[in-house]
DSSP file (Angstrom, degrees, kcal/mol; ACC not computed):
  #  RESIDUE AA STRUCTURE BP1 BP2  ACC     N-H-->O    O-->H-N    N-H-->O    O-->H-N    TCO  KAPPA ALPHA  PHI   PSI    X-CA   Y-CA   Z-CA
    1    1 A X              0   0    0      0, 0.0    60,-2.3     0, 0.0     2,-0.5   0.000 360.0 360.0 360.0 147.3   82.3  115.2   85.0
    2    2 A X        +     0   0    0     52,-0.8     2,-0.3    58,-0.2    61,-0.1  -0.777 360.0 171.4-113.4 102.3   84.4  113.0   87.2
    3    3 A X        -     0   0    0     -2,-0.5    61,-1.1     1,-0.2    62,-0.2  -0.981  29.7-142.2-118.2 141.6   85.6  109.4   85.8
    4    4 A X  S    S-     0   0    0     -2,-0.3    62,-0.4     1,-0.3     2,-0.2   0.928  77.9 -11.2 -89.7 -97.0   88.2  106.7   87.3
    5    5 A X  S    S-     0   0    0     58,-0.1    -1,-0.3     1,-0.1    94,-0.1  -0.717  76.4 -90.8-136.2 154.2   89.8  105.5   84.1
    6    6 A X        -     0   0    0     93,-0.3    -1,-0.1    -2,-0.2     4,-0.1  -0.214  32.3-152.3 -59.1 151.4   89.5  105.6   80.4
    7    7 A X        +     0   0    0      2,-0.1    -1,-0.1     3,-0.0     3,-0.1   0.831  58.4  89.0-108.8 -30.7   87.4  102.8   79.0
    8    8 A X  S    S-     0   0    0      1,-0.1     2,-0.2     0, 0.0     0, 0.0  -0.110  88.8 -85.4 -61.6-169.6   88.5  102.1   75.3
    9    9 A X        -     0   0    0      1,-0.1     2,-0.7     2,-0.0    -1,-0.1  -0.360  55.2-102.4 -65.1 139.1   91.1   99.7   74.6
   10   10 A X     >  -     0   0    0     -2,-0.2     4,-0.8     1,-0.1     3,-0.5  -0.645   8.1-133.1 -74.9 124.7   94.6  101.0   74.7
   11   11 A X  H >> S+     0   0    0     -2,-0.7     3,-3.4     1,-0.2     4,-0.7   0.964 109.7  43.7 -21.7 -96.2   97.1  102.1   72.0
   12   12 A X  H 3> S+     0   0    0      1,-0.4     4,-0.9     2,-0.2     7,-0.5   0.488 103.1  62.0 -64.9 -11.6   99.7  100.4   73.4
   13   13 A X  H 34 S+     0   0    0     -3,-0.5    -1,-0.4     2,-0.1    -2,-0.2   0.744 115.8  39.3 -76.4 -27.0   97.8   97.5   74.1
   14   14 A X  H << S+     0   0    0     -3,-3.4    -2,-0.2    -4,-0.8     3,-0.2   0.988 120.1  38.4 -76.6 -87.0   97.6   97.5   70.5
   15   15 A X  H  < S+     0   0    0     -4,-0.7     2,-0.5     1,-0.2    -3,-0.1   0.708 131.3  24.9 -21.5 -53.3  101.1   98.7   69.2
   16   16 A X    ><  -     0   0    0     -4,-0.9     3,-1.6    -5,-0.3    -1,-0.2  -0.889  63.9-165.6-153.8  96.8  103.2   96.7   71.9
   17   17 A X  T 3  S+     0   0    0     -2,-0.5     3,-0.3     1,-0.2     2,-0.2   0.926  93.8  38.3 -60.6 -44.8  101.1   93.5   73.2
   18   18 A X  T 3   +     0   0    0      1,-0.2    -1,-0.2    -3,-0.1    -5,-0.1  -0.369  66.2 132.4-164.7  83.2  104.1   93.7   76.0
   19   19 A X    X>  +     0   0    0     -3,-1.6     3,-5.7    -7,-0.5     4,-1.0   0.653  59.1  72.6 -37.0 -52.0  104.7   96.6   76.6
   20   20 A X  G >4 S+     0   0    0     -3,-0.3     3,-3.9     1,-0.3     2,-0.2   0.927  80.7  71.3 -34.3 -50.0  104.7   96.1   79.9
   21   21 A X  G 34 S+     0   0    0      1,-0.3    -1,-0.3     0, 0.0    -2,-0.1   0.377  86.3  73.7 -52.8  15.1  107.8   94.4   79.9
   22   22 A X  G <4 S+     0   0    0     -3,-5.7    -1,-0.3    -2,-0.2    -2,-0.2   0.707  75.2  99.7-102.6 -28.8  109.5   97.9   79.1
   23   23 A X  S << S-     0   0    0     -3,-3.9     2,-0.1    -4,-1.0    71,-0.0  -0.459  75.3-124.4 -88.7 157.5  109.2   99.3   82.6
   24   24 A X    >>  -     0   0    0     -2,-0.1     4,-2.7     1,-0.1     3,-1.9  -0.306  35.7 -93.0 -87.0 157.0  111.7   99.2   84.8
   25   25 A X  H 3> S+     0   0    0      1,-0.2     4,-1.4     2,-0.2     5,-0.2   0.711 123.2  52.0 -58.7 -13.7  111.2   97.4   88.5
   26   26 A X  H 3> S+     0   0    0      2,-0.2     4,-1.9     3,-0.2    -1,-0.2   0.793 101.9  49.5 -96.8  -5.2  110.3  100.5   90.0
   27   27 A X  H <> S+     0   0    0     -3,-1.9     4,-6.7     2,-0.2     5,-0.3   0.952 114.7  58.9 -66.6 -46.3  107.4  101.7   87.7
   28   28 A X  H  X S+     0   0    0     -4,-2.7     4,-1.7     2,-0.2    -2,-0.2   0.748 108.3  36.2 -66.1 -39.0  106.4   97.9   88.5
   29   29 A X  H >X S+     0   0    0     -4,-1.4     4,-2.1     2,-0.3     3,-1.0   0.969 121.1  52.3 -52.4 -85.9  106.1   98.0   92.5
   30   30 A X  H 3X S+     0   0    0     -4,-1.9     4,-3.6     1,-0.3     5,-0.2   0.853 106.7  48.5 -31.3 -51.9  104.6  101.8   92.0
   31   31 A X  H 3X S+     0   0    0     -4,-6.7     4,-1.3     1,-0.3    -2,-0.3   0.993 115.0  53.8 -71.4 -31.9  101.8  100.7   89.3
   32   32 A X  H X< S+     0   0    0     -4,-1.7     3,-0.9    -3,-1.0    -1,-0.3   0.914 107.4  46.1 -57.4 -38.9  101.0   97.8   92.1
   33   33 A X  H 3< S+     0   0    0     -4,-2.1     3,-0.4     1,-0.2    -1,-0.3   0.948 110.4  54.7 -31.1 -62.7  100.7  100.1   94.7
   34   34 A X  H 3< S+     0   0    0     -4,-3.6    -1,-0.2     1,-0.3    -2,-0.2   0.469  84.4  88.9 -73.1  -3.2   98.5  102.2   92.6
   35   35 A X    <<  +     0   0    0     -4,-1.3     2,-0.5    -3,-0.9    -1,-0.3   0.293  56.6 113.8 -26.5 -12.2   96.5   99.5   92.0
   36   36 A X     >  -     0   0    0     -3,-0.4     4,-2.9     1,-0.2     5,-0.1  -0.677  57.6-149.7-117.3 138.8   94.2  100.0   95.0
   37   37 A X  H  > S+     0   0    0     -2,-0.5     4,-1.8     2,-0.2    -1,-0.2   0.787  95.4  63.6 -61.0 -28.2   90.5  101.0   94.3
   38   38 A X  H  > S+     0   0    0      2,-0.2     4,-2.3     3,-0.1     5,-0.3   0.999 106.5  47.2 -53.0 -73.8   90.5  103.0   97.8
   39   39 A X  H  > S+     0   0    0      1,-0.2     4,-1.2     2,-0.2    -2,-0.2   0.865 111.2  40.5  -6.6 -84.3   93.0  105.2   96.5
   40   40 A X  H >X S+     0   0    0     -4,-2.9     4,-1.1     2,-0.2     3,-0.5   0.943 112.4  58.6 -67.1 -48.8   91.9  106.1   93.4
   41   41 A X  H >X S+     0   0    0     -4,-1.8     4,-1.6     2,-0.2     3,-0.6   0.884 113.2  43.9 -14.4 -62.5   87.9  106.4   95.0
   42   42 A X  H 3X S+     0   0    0     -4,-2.3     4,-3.1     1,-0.3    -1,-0.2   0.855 110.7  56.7 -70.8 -35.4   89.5  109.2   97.7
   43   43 A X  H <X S+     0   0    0     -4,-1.2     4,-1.3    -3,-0.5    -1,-0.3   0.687 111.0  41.7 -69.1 -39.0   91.5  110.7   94.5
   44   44 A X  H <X S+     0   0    0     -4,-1.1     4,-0.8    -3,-0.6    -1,-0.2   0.679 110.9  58.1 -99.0 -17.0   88.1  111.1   92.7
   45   45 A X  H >X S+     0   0    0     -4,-1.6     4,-1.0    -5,-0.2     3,-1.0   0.961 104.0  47.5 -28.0 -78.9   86.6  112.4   95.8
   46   46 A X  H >< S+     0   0    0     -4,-3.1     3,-0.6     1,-0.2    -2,-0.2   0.801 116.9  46.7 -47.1 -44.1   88.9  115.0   96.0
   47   47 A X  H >< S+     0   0    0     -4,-1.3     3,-1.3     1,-0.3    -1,-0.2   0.782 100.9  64.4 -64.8 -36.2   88.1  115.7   92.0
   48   48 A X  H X< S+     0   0    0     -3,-1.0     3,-2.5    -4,-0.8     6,-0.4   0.873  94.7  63.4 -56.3 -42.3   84.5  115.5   92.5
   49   49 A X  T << S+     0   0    0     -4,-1.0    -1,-0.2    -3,-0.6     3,-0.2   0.754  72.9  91.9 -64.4 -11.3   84.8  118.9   94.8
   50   50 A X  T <  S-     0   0    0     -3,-1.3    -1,-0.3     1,-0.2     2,-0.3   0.796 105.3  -1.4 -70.9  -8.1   86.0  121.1   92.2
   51   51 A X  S X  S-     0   0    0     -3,-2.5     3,-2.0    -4,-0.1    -1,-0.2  -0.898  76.6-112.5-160.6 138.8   82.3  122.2   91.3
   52   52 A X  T 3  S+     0   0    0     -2,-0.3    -3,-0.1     1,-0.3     3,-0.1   0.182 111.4  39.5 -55.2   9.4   79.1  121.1   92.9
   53   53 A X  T >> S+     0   0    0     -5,-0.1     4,-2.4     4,-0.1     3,-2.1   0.259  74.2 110.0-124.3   8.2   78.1  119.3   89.9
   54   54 A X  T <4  +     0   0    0     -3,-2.0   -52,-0.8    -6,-0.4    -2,-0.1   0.322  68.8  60.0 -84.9  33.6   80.7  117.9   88.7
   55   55 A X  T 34 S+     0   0    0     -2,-0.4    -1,-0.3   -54,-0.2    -3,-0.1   0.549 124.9  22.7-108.0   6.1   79.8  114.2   89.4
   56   56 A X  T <4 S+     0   0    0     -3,-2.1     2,-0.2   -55,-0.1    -2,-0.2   0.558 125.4  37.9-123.2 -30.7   76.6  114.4   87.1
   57   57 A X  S  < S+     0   0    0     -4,-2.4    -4,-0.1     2,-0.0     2,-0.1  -0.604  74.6  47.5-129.5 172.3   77.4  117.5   84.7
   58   58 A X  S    S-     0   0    0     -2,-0.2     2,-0.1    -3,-0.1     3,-0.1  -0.234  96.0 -44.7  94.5-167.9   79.7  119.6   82.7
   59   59 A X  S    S-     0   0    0      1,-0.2     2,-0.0    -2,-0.1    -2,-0.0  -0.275  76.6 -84.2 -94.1 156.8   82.3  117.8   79.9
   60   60 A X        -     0   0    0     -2,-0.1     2,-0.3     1,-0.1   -58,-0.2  -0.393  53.1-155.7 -77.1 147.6   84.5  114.3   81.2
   61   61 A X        -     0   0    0    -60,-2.3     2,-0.4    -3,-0.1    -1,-0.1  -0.558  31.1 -57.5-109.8-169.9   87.3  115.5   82.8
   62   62 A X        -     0   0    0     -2,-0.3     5,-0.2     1,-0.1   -57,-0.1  -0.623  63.8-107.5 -84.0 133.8   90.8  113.7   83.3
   63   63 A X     >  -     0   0    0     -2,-0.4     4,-1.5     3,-0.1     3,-0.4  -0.013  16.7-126.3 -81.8 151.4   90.4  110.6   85.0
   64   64 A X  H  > S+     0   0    0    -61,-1.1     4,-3.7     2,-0.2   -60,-0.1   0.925 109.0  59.3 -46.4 -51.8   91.6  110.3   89.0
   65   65 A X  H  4 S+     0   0    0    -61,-0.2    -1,-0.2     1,-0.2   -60,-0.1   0.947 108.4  44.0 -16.0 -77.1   93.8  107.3   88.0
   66   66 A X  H >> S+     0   0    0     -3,-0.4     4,-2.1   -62,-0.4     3,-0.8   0.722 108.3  53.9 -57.4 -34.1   95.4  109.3   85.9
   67   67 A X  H 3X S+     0   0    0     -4,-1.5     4,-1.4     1,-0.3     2,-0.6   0.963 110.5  49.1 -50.8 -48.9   95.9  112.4   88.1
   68   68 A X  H 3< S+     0   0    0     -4,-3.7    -1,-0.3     1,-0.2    -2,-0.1  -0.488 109.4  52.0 -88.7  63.5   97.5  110.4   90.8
   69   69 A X  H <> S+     0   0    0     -3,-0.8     4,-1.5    -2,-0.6    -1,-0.2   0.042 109.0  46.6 -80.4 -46.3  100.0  108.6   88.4
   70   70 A X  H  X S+     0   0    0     -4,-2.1     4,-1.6     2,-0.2     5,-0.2   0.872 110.9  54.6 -66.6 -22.9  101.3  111.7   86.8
   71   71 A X  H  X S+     0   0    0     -4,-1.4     4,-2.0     1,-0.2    -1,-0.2   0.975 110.8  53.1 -49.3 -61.0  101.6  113.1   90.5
   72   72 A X  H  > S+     0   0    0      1,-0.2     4,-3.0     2,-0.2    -2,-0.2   0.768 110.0  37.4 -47.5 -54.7  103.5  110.0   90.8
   73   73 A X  H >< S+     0   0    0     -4,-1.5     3,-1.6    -3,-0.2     4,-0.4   0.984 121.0  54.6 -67.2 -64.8  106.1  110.2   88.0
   74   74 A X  H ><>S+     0   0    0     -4,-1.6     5,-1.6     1,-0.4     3,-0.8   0.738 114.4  34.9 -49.1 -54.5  106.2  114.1   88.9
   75   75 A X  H ><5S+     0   0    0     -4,-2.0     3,-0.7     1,-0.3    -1,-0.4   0.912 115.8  57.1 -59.9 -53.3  107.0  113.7   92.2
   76   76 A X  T <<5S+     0   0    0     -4,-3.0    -2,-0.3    -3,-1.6    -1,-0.3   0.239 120.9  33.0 -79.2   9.3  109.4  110.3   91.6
   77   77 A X  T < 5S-     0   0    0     -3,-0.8    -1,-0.2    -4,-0.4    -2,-0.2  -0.024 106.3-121.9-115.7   8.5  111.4  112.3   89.3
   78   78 A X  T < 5 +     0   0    0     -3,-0.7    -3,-0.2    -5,-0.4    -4,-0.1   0.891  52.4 165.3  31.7  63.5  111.3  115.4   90.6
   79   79 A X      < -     0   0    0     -5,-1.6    -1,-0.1     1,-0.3     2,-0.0  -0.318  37.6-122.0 -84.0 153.0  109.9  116.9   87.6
   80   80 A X        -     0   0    0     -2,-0.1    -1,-0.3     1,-0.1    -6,-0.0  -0.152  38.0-110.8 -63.8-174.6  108.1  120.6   87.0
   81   81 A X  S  > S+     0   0    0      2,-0.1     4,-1.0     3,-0.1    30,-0.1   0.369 122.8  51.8 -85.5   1.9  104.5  120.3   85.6
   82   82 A X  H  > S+     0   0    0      2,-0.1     4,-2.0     1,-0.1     5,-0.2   0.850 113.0  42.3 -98.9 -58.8  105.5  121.6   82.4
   83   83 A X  H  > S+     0   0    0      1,-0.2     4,-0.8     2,-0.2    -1,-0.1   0.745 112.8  62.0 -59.4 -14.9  108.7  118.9   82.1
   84   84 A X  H >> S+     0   0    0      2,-0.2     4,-2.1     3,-0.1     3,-1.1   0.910 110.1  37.4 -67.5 -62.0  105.8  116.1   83.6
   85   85 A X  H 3< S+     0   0    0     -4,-1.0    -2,-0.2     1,-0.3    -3,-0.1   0.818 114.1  54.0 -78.7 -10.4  103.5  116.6   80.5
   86   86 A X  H >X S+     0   0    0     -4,-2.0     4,-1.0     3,-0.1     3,-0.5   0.760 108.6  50.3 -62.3 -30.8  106.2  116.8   78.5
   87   87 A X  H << S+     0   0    0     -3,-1.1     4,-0.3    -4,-0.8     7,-0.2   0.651 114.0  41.3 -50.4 -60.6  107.6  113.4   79.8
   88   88 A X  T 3< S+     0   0    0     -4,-2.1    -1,-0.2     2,-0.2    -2,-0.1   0.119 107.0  63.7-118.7  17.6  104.9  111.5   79.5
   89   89 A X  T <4 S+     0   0    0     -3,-0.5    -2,-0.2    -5,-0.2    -1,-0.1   0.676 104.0  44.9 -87.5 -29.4  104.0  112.9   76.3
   90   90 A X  S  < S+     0   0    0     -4,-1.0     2,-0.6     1,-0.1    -2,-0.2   0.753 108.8  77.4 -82.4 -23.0  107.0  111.7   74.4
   91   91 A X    >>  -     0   0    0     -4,-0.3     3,-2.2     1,-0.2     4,-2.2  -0.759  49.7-168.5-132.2 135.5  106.6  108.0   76.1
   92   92 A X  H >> S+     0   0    0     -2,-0.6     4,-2.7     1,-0.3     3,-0.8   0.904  98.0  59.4 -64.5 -46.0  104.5  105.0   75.6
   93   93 A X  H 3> S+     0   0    0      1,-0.3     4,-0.7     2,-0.2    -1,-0.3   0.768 116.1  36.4 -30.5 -42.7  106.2  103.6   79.2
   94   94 A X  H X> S+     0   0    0     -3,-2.2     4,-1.0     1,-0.2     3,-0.6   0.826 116.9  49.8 -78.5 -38.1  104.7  106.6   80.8
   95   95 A X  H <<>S+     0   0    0     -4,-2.2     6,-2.8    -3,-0.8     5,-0.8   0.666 111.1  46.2 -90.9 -28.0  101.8  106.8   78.9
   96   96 A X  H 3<5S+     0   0    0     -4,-2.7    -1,-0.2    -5,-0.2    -2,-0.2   0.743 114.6  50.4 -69.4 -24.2  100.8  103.3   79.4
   97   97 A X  H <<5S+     0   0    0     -4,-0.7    -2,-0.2    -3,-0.6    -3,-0.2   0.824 111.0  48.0 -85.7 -16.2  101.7  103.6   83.6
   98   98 A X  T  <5S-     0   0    0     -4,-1.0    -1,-0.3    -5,-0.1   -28,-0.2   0.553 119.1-127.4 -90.4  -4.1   99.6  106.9   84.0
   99   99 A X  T   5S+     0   0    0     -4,-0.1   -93,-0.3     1,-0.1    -3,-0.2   0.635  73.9 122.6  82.2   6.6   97.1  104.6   82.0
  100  100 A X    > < +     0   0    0     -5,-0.8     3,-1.3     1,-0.2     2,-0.5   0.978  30.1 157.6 -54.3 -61.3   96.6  107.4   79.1
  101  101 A X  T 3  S-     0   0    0     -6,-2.8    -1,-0.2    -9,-0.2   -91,-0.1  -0.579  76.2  -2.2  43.3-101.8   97.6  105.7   76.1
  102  102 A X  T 3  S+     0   0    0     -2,-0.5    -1,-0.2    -7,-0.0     3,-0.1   0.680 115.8 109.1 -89.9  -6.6   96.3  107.0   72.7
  103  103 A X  S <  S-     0   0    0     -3,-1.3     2,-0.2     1,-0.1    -3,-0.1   0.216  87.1 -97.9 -46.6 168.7   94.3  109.7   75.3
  104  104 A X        -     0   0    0     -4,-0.1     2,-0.8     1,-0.0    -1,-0.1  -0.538  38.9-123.3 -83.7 167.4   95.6  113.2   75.2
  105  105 A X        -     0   0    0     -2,-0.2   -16,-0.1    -3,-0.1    -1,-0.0  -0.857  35.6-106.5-122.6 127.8   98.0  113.6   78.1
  106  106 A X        -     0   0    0     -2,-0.8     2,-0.1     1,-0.1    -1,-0.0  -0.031  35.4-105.7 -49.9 147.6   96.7  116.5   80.3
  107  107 A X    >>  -     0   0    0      1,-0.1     4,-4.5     2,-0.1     3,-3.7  -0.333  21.1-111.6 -77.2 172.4   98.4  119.8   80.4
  108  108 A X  H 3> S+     0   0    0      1,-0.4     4,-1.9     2,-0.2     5,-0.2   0.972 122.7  53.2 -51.8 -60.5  100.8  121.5   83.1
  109  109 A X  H 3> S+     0   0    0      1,-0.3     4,-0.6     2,-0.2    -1,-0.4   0.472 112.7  45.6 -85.2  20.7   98.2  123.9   83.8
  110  110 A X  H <> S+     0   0    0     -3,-3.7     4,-1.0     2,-0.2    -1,-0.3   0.805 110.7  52.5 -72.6 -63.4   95.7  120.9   84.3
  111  111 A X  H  < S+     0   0    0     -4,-4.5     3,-0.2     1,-0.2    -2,-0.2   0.747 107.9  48.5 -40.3 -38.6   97.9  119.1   86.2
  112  112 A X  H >X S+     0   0    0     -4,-1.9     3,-1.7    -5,-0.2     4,-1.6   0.964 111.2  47.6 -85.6 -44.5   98.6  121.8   88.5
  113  113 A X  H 3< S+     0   0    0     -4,-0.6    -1,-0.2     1,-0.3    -2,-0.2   0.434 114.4  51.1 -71.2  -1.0   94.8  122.8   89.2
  114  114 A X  T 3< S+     0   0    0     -4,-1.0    -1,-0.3    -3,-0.2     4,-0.2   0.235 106.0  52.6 -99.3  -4.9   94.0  119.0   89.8
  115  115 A X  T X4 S+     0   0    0     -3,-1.7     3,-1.1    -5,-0.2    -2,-0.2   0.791 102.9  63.7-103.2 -50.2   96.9  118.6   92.2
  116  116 A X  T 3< S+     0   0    0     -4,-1.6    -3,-0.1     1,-0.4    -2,-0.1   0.469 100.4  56.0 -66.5 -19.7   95.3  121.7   94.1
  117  117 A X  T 3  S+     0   0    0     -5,-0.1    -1,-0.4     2,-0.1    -2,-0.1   0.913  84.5  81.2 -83.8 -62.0   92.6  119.8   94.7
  118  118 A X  S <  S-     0   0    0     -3,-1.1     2,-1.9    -4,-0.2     5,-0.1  -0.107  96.9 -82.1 -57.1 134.7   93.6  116.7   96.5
  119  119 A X    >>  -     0   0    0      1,-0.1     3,-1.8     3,-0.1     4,-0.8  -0.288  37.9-142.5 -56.0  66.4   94.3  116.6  100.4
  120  120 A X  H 3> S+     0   0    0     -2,-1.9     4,-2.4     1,-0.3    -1,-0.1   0.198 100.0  47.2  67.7 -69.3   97.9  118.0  100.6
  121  121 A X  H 3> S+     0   0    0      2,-0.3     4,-3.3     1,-0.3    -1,-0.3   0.901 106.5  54.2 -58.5 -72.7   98.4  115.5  103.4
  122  122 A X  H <4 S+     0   0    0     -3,-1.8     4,-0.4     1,-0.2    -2,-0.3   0.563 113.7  43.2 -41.0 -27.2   97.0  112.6  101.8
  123  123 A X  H  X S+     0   0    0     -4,-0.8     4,-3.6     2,-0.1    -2,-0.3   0.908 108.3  51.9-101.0 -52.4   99.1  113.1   99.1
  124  124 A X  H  X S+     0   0    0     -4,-2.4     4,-2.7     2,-0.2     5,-0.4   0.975 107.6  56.4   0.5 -89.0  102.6  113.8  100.7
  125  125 A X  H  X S+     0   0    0     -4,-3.3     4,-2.0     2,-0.2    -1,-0.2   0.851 113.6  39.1 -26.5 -54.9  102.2  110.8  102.8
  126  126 A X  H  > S+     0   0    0     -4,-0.4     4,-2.6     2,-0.2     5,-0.2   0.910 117.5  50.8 -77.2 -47.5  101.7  108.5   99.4
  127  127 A X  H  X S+     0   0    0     -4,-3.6     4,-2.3     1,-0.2     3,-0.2   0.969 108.9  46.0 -87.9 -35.0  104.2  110.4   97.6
  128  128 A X  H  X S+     0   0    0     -4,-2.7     4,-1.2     2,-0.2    -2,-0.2   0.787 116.9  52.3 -31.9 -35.7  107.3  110.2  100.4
  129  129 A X  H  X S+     0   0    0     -4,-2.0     4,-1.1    -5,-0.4    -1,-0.2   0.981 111.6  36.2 -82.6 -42.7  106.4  106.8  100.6
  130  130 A X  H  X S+     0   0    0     -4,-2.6     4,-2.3    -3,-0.2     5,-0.3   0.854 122.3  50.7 -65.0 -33.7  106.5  105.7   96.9
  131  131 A X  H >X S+     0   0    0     -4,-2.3     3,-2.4    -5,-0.2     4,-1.4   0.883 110.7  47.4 -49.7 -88.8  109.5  108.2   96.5
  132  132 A X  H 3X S+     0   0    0     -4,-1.2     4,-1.3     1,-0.3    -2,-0.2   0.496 113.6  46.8 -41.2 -29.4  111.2  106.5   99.5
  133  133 A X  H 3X S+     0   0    0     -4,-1.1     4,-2.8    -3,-0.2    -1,-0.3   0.934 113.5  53.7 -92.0 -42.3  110.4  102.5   97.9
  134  134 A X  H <X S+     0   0    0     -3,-2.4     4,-1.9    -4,-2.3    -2,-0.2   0.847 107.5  45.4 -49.6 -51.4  111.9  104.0   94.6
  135  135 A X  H >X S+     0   0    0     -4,-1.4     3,-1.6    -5,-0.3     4,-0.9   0.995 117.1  48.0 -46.8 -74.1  115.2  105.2   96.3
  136  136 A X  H >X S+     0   0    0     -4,-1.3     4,-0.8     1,-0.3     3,-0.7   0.829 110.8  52.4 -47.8 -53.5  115.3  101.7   98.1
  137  137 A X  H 3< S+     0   0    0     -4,-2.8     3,-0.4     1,-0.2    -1,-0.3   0.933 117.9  31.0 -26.1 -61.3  114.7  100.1   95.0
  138  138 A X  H << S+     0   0    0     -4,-1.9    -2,-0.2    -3,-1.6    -1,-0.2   0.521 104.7  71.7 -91.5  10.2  117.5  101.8   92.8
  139  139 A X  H << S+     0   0    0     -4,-0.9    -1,-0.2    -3,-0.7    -2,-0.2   0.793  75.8 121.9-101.8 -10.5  119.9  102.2   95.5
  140  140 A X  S >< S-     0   0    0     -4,-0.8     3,-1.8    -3,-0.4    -3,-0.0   0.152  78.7 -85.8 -40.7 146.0  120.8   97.9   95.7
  141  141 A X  T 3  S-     0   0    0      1,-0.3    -1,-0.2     3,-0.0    -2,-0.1  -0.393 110.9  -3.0 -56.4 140.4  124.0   96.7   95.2
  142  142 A X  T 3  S+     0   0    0      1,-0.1     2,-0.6    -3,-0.1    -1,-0.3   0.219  93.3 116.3  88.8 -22.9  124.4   96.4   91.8
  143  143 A X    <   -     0   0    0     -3,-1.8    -1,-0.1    -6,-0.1     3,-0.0  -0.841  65.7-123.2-100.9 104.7  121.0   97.3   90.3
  144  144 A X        -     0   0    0     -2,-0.6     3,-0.2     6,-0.1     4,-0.2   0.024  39.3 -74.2 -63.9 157.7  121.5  100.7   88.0
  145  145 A X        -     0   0    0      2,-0.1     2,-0.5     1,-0.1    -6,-0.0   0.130  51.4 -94.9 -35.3 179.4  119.7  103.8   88.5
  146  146 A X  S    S+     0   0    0      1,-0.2    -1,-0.1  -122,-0.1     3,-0.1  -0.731 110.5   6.3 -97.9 140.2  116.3  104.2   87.7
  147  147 A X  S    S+     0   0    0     -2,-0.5     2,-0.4     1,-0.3    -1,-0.2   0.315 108.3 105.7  87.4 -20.2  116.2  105.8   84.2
  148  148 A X        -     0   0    0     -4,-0.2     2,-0.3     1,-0.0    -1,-0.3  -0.736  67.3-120.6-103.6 152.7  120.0  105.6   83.5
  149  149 A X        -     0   0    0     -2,-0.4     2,-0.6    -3,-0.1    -4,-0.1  -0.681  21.4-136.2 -85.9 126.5  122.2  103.4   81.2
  150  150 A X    >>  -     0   0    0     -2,-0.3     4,-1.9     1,-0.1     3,-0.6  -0.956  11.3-166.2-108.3 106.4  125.0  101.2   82.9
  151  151 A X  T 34 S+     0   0    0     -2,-0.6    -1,-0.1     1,-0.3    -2,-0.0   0.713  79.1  58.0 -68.4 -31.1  127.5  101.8   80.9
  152  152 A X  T 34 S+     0   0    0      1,-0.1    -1,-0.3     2,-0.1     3,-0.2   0.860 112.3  38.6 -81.4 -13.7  129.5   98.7   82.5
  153  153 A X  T <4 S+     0   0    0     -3,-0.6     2,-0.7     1,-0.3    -2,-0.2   0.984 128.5  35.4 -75.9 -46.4  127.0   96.1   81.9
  154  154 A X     <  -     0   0    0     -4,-1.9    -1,-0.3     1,-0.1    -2,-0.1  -0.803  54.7-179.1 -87.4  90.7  126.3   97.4   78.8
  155  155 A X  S    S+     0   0    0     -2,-0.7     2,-0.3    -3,-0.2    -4,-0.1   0.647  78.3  48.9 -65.6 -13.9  128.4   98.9   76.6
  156  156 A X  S >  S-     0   0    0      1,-0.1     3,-0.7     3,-0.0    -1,-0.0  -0.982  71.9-147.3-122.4 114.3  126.0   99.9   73.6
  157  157 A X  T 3  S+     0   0    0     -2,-0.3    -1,-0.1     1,-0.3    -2,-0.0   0.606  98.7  52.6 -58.7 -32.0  122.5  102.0   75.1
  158  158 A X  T 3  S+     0   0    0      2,-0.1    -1,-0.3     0, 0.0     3,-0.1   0.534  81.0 110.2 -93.0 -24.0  120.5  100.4   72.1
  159  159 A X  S <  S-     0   0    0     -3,-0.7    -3,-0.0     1,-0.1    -5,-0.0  -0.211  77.7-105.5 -73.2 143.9  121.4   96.4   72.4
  160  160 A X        -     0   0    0      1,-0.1     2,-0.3     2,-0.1    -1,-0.1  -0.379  33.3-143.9 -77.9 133.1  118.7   94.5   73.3
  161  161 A X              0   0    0      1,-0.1    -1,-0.1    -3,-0.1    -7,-0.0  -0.644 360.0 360.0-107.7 169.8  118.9   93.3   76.9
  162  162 A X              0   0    0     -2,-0.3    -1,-0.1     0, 0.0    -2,-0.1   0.379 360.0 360.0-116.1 360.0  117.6   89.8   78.1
């Protein structure tokens, strides 16, 4: 069965009231993007096709929300699917932007038969563009890559920054 997003309360909502404040500027500008109920609707479209019953029957599947964010990390890291679910198994940042939390985090071979699904085109487009704001993002004078330690502002990878 076909669902937009998990409904209990989050883990990390729980754990780390703000969290948020952990992601880096480009996770934030992506999750706004991904914000948009059009989006995610066409995304659950696409999900809905995999069996003629599946908006009324069969077991909840993984929600559209969540497919198109891990496409998103996947894509914005140029990740496999097997190094994706690994990724965003190991971290509450990930797992809070793909909107999982204490859920189980789908496997590769989910992932991949849930990508398969989705209009090729329609997805391309979205991801070249969020790639393409991600580059522009980290590439600013002065602002370090996305995911890496700058070793000249910071000399210690663990001190808490302000």
């Amino acid at each position: 069965m076909v669902r937009r997003a998990y409904r209990q309360r989050s883990l990390v909502e729980v754990l780390l009231p703000d969290a948020d404040k952990l992601w880096d500027l480009t996770l934030r500008r992506i999750d706004t993007l991904l914000d948009d109920d059009v989006l995610v609707d066409r995304v659950a479209e696409a999900l809905a096709q995999r069996h003629p019953e599946s908006q009324r029957r069969g077991r909840l599947g993984t929600p559209a929300a969540v497919v198109l964010r891990m496409l998103v990390l996947k894509h914005l890291h140029d990740w496999s699917f097997d190094e994706c679910e690994r990724e965003v198994r190991g971290s509450l940042v990930y797992r809070s932007f793909c909107r999982i939390d204490g859920e189980r985090v789908p496997d590769a071979k989910t992932l991949l038969r849930l990508a398969q699904l989705i209009d090729a085109a329609m997805l391309q487009t979205l991801l070249a563009r969020l790639v393409q704001l991600a580059r522009a993002l980290t590439s600013r004078p002065g602002a370090p890559a996305a995911g890496r330690h700058d070793r000249r502002r910071d000399p210690h990878p663990l001190s808490a920054r302000q």
